[in-house]
C-alpha positions in Angstrom: 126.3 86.4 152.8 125.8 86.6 156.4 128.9 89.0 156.7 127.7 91.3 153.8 124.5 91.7 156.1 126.0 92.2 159.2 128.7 94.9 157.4 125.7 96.8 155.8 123.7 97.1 158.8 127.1 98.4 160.6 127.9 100.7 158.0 124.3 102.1 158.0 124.4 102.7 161.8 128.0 104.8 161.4 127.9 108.5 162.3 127.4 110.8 159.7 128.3 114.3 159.4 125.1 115.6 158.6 121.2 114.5 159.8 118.4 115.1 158.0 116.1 116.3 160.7 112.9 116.7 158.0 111.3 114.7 155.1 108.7 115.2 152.7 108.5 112.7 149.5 107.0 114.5 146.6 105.9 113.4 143.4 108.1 112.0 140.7 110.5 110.0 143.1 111.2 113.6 144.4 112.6 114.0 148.1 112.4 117.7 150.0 114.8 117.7 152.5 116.2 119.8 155.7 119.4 119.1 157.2 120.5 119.9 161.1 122.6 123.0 159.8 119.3 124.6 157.9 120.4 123.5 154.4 117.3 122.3 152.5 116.2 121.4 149.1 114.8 118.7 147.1 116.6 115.4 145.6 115.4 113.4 142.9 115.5 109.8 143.0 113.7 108.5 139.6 117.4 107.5 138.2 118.1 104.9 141.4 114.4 103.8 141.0 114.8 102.1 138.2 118.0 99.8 139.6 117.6 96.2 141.1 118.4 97.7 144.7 116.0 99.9 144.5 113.7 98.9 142.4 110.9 98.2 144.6 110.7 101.7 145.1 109.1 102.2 141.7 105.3 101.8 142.8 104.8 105.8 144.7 102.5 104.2 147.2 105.8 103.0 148.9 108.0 105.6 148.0 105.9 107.7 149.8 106.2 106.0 153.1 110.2 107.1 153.5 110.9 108.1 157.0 114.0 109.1 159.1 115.9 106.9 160.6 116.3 107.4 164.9 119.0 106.5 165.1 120.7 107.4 161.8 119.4 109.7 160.8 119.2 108.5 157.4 116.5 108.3 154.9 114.8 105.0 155.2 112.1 102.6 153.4 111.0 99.3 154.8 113.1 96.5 153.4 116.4 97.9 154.7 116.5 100.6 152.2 118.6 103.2 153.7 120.3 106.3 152.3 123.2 107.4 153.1 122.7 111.6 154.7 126.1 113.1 153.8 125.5 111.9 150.2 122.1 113.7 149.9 124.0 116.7 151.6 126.0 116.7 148.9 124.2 116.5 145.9 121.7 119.6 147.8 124.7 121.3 148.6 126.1 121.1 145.1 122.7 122.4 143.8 122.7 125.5 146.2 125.9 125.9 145.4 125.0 126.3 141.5 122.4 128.2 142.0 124.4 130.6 143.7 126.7 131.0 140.7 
């Protein structure tokens, strides 16, 4: 167990490709998002809410209270919840993208 922990905190501190560099957390498990090349748009979260991981996510009081990450610049909850930023850059990326077309 010890080496899962230590491996998940490492992997969480790796260098992404993209930052989020603002947050908001809306409603309905919703995140708005802006990333450090201007791409923004909103994520929703109700899906992984309802997993065992992330379950504690569930009451909006805490949802509410994600922040950034300094040094990651990941999306983060108390309790070592961490997101990973090039995967929300995707899925905003992929929405732009179909709007677009």
């Amino acid at each position: 167990m010890a080496y899962s922990l230590k491996y998940r905190r490492y992997r969480s501190r790796r260098p992404s490709a993209h930052s989020v560099t603002e947050l908001r957390a809306e409603c309905n498990y919703t995140l708005w998002l802006r990333f450090d090349d201007g791409l923004e748009g909103h994520v929703y979260l109700g899906d992984l809410i309802t997993t065992q991981t992330f379950g504690m996510l569930s009451d909006e009081e805490k949802f509410r209270r994600a922040a950034i990450d300094p040094i990651s610049n990941a999306v983060t909850w108390e309790g070592d919840i961490t997101l990973d930023p090039d995967a929300l850059y995707r899925d905003v990326a992929s929405k732009a993208y179909a709007a677009l077309h």
